[in-house]
C-alpha positions as CSV (number, residue, x, y, z in Angstrom):
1,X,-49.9,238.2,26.1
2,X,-49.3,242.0,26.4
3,X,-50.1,244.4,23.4
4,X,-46.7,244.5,20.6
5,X,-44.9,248.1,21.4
6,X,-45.7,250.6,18.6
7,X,-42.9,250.9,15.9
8,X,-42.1,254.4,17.3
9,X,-41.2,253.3,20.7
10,X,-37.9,252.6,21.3
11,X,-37.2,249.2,22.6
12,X,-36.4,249.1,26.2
13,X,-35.1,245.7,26.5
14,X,-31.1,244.6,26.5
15,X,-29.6,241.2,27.2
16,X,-32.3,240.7,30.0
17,X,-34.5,237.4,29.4
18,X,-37.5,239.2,27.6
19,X,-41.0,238.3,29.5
20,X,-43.0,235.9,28.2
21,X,-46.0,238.7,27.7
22,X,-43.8,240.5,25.7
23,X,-42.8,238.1,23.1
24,X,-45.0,238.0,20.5
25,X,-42.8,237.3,17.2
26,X,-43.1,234.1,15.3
27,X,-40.3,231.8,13.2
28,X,-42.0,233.1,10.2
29,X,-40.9,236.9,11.5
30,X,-37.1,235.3,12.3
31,X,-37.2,234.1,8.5
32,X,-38.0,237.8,7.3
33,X,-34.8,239.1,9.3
34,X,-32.5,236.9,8.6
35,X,-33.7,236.3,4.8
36,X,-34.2,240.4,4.5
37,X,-30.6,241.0,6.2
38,X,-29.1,238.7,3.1
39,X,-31.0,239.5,0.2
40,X,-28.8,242.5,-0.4
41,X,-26.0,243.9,-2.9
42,X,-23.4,242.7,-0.2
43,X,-24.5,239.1,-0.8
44,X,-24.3,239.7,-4.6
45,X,-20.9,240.7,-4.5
46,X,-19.9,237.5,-2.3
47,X,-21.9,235.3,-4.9
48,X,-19.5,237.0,-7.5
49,X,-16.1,235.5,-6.1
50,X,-16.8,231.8,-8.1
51,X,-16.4,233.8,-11.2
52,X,-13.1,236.3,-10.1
53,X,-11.7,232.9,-8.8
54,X,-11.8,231.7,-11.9
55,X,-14.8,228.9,-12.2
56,X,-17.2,228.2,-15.0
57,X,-20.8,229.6,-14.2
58,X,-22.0,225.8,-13.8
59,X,-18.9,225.3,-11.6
60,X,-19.4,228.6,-9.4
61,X,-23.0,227.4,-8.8
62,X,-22.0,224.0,-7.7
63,X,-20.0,225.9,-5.3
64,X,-22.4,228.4,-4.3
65,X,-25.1,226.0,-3.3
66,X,-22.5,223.7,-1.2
67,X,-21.7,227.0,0.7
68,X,-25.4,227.9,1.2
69,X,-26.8,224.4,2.2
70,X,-23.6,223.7,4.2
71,X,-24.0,226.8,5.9
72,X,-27.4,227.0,6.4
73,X,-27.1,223.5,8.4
74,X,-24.5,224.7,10.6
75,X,-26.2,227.9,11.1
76,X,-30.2,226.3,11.7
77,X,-29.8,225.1,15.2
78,X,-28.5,228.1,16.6
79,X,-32.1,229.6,16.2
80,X,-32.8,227.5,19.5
81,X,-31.3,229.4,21.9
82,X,-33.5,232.5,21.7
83,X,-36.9,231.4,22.7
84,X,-35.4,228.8,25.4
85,X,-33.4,231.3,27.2
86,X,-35.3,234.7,26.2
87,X,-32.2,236.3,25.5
88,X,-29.5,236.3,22.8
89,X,-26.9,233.6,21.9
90,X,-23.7,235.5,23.3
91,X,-25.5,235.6,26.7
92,X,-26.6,231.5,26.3
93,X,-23.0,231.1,25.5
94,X,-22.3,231.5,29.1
95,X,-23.2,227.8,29.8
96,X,-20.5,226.7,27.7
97,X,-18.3,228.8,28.2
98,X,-18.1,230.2,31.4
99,X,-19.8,233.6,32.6
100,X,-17.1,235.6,31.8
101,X,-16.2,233.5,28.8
102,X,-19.5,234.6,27.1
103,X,-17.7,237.6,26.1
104,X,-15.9,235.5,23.4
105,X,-19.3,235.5,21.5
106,X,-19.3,238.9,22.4
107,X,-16.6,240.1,20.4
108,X,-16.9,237.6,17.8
109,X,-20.5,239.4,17.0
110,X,-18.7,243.1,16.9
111,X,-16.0,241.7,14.3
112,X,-18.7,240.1,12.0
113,X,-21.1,242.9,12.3
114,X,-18.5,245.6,11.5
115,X,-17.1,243.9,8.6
116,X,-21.0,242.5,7.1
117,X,-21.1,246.4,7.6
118,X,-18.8,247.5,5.5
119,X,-19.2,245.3,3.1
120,X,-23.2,246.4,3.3
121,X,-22.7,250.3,3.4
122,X,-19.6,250.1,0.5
123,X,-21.4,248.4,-2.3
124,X,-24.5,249.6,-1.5
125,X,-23.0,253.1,-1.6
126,X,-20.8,252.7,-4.6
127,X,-24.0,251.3,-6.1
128,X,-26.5,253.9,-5.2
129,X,-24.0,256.5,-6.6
130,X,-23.1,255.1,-9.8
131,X,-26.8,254.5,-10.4
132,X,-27.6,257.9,-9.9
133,X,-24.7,258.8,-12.0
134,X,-25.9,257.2,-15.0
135,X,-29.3,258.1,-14.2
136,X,-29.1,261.9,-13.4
137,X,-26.0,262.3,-14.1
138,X,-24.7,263.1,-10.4
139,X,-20.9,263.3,-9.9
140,X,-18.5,260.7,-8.8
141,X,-16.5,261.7,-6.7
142,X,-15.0,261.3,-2.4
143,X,-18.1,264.2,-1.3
144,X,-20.5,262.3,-3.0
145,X,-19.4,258.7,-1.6
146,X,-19.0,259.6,1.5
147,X,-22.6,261.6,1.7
148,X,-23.8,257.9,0.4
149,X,-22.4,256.3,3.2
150,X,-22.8,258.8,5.7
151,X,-26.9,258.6,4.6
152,X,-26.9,254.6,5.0
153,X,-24.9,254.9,8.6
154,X,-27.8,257.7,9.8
155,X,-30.8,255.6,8.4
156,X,-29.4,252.2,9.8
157,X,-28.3,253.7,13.2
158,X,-32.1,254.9,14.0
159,X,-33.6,251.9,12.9
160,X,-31.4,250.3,15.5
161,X,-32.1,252.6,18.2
162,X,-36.2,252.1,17.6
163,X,-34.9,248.2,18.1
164,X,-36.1,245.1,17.1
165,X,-39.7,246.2,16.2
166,X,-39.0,248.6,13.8
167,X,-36.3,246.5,12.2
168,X,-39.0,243.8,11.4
169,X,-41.0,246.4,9.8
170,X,-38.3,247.4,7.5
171,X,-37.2,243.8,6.9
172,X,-40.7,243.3,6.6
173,X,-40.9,245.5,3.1
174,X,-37.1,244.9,2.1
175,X,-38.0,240.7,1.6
176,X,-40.5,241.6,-1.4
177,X,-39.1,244.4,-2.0
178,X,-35.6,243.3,-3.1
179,X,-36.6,239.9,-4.3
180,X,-38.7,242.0,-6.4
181,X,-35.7,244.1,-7.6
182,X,-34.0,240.8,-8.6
183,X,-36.2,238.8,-10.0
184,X,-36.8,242.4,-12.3
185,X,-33.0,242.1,-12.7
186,X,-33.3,238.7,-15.0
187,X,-35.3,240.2,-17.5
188,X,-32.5,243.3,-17.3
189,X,-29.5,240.2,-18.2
190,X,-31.1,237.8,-19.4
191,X,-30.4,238.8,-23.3
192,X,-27.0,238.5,-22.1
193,X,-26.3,235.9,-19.8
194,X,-24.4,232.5,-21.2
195,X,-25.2,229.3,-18.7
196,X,-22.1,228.3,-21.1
197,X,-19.2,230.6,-19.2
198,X,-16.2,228.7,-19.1
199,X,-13.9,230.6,-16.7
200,X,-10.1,229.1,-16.2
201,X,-11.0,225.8,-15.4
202,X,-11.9,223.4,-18.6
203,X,-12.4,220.8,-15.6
204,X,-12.4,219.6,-11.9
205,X,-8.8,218.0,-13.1
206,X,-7.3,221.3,-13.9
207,X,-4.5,222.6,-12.0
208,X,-5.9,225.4,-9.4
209,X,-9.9,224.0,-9.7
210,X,-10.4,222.8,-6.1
211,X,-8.7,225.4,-4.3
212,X,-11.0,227.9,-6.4
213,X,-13.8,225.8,-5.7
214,X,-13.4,225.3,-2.0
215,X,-12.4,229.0,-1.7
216,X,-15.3,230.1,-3.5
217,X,-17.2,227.7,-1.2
218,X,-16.2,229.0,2.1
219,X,-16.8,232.8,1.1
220,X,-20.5,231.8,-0.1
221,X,-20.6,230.0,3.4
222,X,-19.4,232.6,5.4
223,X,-22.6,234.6,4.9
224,X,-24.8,232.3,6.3
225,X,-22.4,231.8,8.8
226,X,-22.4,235.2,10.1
227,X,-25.8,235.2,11.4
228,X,-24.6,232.9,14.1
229,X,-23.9,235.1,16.6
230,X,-26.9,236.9,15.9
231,X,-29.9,234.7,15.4
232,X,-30.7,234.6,19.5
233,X,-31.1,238.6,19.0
234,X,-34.4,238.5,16.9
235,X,-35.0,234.8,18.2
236,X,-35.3,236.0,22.0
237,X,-38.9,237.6,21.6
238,X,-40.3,234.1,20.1
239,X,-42.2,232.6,22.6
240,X,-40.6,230.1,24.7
241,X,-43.5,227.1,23.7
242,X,-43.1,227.3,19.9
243,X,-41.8,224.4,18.1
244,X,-38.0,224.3,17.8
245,X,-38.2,222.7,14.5
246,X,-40.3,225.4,13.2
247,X,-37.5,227.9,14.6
248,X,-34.6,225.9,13.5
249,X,-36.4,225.3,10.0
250,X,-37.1,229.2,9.8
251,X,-33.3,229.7,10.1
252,X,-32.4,227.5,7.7
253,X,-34.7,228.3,4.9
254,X,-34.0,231.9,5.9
255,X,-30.5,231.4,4.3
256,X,-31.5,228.4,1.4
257,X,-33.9,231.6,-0.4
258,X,-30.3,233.7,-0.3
259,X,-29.9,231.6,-3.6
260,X,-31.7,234.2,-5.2
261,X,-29.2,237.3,-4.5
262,X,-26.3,234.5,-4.7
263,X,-27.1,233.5,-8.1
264,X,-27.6,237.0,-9.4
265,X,-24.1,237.9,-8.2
266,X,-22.9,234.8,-9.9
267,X,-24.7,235.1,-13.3
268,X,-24.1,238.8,-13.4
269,X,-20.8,238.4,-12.8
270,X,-20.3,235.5,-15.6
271,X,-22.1,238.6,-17.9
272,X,-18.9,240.9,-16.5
273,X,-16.0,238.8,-17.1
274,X,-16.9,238.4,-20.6
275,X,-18.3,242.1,-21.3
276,X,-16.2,244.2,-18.7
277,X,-13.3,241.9,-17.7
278,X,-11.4,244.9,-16.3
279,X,-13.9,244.8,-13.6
280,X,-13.8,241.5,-12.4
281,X,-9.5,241.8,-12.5
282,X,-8.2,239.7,-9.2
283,X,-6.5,242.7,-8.4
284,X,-8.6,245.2,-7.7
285,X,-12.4,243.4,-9.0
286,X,-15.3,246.3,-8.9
287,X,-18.5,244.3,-9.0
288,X,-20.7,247.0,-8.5
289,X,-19.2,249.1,-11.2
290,X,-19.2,246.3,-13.6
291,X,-22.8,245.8,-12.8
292,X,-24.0,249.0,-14.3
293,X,-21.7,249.1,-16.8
294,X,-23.5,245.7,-18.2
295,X,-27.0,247.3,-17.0
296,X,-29.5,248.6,-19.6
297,X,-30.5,252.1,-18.8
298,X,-33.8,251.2,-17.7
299,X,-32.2,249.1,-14.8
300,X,-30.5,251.8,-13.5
301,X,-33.7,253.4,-10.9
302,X,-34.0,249.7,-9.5
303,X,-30.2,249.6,-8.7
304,X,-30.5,252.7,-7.0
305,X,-33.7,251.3,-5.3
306,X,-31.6,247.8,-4.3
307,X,-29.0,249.7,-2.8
308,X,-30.9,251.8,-0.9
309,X,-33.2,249.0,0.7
310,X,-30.1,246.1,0.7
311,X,-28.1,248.8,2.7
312,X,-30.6,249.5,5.1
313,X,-31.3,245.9,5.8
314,X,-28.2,244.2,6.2
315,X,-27.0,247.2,8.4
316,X,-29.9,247.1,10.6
317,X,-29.5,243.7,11.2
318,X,-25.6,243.2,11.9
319,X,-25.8,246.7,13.8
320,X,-28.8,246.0,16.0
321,X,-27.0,242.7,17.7
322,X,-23.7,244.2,18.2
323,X,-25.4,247.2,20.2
324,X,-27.1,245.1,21.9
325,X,-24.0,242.5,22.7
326,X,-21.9,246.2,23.7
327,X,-24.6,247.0,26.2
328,X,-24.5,242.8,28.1
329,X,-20.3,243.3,28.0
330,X,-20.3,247.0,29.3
331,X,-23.1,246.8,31.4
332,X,-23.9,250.4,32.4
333,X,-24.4,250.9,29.1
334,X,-28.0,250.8,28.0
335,X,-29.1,249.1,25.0
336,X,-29.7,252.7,22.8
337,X,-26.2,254.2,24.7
338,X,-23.9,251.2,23.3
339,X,-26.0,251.2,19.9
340,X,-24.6,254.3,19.3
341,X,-21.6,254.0,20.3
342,X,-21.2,251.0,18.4
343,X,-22.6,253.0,15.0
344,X,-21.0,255.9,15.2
345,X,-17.5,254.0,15.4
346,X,-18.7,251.8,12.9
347,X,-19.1,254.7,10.6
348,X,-16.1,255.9,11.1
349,X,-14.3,252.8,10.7
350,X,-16.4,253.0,7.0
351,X,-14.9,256.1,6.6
352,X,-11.6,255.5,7.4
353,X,-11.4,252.0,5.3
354,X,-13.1,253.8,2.2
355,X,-11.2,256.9,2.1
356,X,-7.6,256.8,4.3
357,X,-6.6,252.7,4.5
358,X,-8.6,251.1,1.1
359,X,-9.6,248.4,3.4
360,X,-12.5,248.0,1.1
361,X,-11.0,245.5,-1.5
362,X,-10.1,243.1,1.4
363,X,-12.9,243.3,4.0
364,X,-14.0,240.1,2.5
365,X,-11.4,238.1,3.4
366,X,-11.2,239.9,6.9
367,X,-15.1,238.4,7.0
368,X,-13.9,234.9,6.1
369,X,-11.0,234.6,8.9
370,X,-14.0,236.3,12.0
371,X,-16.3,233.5,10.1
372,X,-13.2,230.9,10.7
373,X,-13.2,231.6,14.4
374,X,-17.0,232.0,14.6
375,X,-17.9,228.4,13.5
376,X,-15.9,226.4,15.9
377,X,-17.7,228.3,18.7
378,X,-21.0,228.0,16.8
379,X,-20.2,223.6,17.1
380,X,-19.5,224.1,20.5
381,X,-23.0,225.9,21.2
382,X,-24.6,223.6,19.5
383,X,-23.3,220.7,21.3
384,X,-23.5,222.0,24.6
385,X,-26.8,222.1,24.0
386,X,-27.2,218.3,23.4
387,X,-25.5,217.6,25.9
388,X,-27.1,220.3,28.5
389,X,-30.9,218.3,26.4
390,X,-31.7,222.4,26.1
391,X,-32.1,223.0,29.7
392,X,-30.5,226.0,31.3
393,X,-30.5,228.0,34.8
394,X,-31.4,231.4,33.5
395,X,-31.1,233.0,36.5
396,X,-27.0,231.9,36.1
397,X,-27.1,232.8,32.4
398,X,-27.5,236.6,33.8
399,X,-24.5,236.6,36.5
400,X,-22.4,238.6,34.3
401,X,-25.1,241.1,33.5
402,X,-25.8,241.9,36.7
403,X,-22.6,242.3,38.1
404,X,-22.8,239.0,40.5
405,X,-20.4,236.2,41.1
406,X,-21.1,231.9,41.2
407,X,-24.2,230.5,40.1
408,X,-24.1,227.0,37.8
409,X,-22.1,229.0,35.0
410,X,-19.5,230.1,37.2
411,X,-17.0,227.0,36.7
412,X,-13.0,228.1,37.3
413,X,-13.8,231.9,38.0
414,X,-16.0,232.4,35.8
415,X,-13.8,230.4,32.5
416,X,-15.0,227.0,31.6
417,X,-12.0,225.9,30.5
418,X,-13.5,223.3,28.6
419,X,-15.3,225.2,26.7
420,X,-12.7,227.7,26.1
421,X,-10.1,225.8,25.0
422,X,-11.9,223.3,22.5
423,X,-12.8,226.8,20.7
424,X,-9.4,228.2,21.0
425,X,-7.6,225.0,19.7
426,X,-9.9,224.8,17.0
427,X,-9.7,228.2,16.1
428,X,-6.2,228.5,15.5
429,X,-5.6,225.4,13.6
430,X,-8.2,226.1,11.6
431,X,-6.6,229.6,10.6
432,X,-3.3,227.8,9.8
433,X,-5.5,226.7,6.6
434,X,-6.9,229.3,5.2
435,X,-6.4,229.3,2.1
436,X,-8.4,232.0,0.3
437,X,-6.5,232.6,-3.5
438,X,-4.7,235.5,-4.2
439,X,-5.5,237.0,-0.7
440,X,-5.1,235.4,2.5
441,X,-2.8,232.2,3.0
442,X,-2.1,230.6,6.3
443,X,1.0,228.5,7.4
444,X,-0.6,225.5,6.5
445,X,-2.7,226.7,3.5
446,X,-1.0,225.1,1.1
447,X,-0.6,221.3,2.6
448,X,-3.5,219.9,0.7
449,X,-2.7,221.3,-2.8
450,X,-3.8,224.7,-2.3
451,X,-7.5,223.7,-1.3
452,X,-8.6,225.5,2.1
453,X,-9.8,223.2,4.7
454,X,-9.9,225.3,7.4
455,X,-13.8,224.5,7.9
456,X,-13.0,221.3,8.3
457,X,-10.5,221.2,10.8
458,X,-12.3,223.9,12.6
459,X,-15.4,222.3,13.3
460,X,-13.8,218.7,13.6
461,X,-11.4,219.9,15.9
462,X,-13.9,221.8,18.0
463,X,-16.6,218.7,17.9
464,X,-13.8,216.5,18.6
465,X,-12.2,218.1,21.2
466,X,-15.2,219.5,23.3
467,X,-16.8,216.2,23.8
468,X,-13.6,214.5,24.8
469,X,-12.9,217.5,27.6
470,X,-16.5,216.7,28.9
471,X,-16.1,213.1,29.3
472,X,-12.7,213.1,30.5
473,X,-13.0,216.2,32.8
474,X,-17.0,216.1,33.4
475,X,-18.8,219.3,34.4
476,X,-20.5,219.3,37.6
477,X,-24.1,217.9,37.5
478,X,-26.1,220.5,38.3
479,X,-25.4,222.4,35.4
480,X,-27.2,219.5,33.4
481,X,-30.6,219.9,34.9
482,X,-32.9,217.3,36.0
483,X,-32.6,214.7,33.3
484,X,-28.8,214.8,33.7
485,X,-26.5,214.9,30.5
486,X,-26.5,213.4,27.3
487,X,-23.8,211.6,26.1
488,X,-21.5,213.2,28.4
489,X,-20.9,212.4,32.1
490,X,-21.3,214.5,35.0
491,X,-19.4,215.0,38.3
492,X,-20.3,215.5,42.2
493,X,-17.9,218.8,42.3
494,X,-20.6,221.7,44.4
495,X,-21.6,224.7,42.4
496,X,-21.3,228.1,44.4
497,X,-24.4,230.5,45.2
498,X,-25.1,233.4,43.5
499,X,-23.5,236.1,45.1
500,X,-23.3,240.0,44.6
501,X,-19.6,241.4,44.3
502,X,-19.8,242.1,47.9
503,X,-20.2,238.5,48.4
504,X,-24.3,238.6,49.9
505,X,-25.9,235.8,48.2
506,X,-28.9,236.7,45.7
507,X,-32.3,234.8,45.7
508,X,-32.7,232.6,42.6
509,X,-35.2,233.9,40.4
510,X,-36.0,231.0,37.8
511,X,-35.0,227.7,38.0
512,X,-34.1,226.5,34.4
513,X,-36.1,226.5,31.0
């Protein structure tokens, strides 16, 4: 194994299966990013929607820990895909999908990762500013928000552009440092914090409880959710022997420690409704300015201080992958080139949701219809994997990238429709329930009382769905590997040869994994 890159050295790699010298991370390094890129202000302010919905503290943190641990186990086994193919999950997606349907995963990560983003740069912002206005006394006003924001997009974007080294190294300090910051926080509330909360609902009979619940559910569950389409980016330089259960139980505890920003949003915001209602109004809630107006003085530096690291983190991380999934779409693109084209219209798309559209209040419920479409294709990765028993051609995962044509992946030009349309299907009907309260309601949303289901019908549809496609219209055999496919059967239909555009055939360079 080569010597690790210093943390100055910009990362050379893109979407390219990273050599086996060169990967030199560990699961415990996968649970520092993904932990570090969640234990942030913009998780806080998701683990504050029980409350605005209307739940009892005791009822939002039923709800919050169904969202995490149901999240977290649909999340876990997408760690996988990194250190078996060496590359990241939007690429691996190619073997379901088809090498040109990859670029669904593709776009899915740019959605996610502008709208985790936002969320990131806006609270952290508003935060940072209205700690140093109670603090030093600095104004409140547009020139100072957007010199907030415009400082978190600079400091994120660079990180990004060193790469996935550096980004360790700041997720490195951020894990102890903001757990830090919020354990500190208990000792700032806890004078003032009632376990005894009662919110709207007296009980789980009340009229309006279980949409609230489920609602407040399926936002909690979106964050771990979101790191689906990224997990194969920081996963990719873990070498391609370690233990899959130690990668897959990375992931998942990864999200499980999130409790800890989830319940302060949730007991801070229990101390808001009752101190500061107008804060937490349905209408137009301001978590972050409720926070500080609840926060004893002392407090106010280590808000400042979890801004400024929550910011960093969670941008870093959703930024990073999208750059990096930009660069395997647009191809002559290099990894830095499409990581800053993807920031700088990032940025401006903070910009112009703060300042000219006041996107800000309903970014969150844009996040919670991406994660809606996200975890039907997250089901179908997972159980194309089963059935695939984790071996893949990685020479055909890489058709796309290199401008070529055929290879095992190739299927009906380059569309397995299989693939394609158990995600599609399952997408759609599961927006038709959406059901998020006073903010987003599909066609269908109200069918089952109110209560959102979406999930549901999503990821049943897609399991469903997928499986019966392969058995009834089986994919040819070769795609399967040597052992042949699990649970699934297989057809004699040829698979072409790699080709270049020009139609010369390419020498295979690896086999399978």
């Amino acid at each position: 194994m080569s010597e690790s890159p210093a943390l100055t050295e910009v990362e050379s790699y893109g979407v390219e299966r990273i050599p086996d010298a060169d990967r030199s991370a560990t699961p415990f390094d996968l649970f520092r990013v993904a932990f570090g890129g969640a234990n942030t202000f913009a998780t806080c302010v998701l683990g504050a929607f029980p409350i605005l919905f209307g739940l009892s503290f005791w009822q939002g943190l039923a709800a919050t820990l169904l969202g995490v641990l149901g999240g977290s186990l649909i999340l876990a086994p997408l760690a996988v895909f990194g250190p078996c193919n060496g590359t990241n999950n939007a690429v691996s997606s190619s073997a379901h999908l088809g090498v040109h349907g990859r670029i669904v995963g593709s776009f899915l990560s740019l959605l996610t990762a502008i709208a985790f983003f936002s969320i990131s740069v806006w609270s952290s912002g508003d935060a940072l500013v209205g700690g140093a206005h109670r603090l030093m006394g600095v104004p409140q006003n547009d020139g100072v928000f957007a010199l907030a924001y415009g400082v978190f997009g600079a400091l994120v974007l660079t990180v990004c552009v060193y790469g996935f080294r550096f980004m360790l190294f700041v997720n490195k300090i951020a894990v102890v440092a903001a757990s830090t910051l919020f354990v500190l926080g208990f000792f700032a509330f806890v004078g003032d914090f009632d376990p005894g909360y009662q919110g709207m609902f007296p009980s789980a009979s009340a009229a309006g409880f279980w949409p609230a619940f489920i609602g407040s559910a399926l936002i909690v569950l979106s964050n771990p959710v979101s790191f689906g389409a990224f997990l194969g980016d920081w996963a990719r330089y873990i070498p391609a022997d370690t233990s899959r259960r130690k990668v897959v139980a990375a992931a998942f505890a990864s999200q499980i420690a999130t409790v800890l920003p989830f319940f302060f949003g949730l007991a801070t915001a229990s101390i808001i409704a009752k101190k500061a209602a107008p804060y937490m109004d349905a209408g137009a809630p301001n978590y972050v300015g409720g926070l500080l107006a609840i926060s004893p003085g002392w407090y106010f530096l280590p808000v400042c201080l979890l801004a400024l690291i929550g910011g960093l983190s969670t941008g870093t991380t959703s930024l990073y992958g999208t750059g990096l999934d930009f660069s395997s779409v647009f191809t002559r693109f290099s990894r830095v080139q499409a990581t800053l084209f993807v920031g700088v219209l990032s940025i401006g798309f903070i910009f112009l949701g703060r300042f000219a559209a006041n996107l800000s209040q309903s970014i969150s419920t844009f996040a919670t219809l991406i994660i809606t479409c996200t975890a039907p294709w997250m089901i179908i990765m997972v159980l194309g994997y089963v059935t695939r028993r984790g071996w893949y051609d990685l020479d055909s995962l890489q058709v796309f990238n290199r401008r070529q044509r055929g290879g095992r992946y190739w299927f009906h030009h380059g569309w397995n429709w299989r693939g394609m349309g158990a995600w599609l299907t399952a997408a759609v009907l599961a927006l038709l329930f959406v059901n998020v309260p006073g903010q987003f309601v599909g066609p269908c949303g109200d069918l089952v009382d109110g209560a959102d289901i979406s999930l549901p019908v999503g990821l049943a549809t897609a399991s469903l769905l997928y499986l019966a496609l392969l058995w009834l219209f089986p994919e040819p055999r070769e795609v399967y590997g040597p052992e042949g496919p699990r649970l699934v059967r297989a057809s004699d239909a040829p698979v072409p040869p790699i080709t270049t555009e020009a139609g010369a055939p390419v020498p295979a360079v690896a086999e399978g994994a």
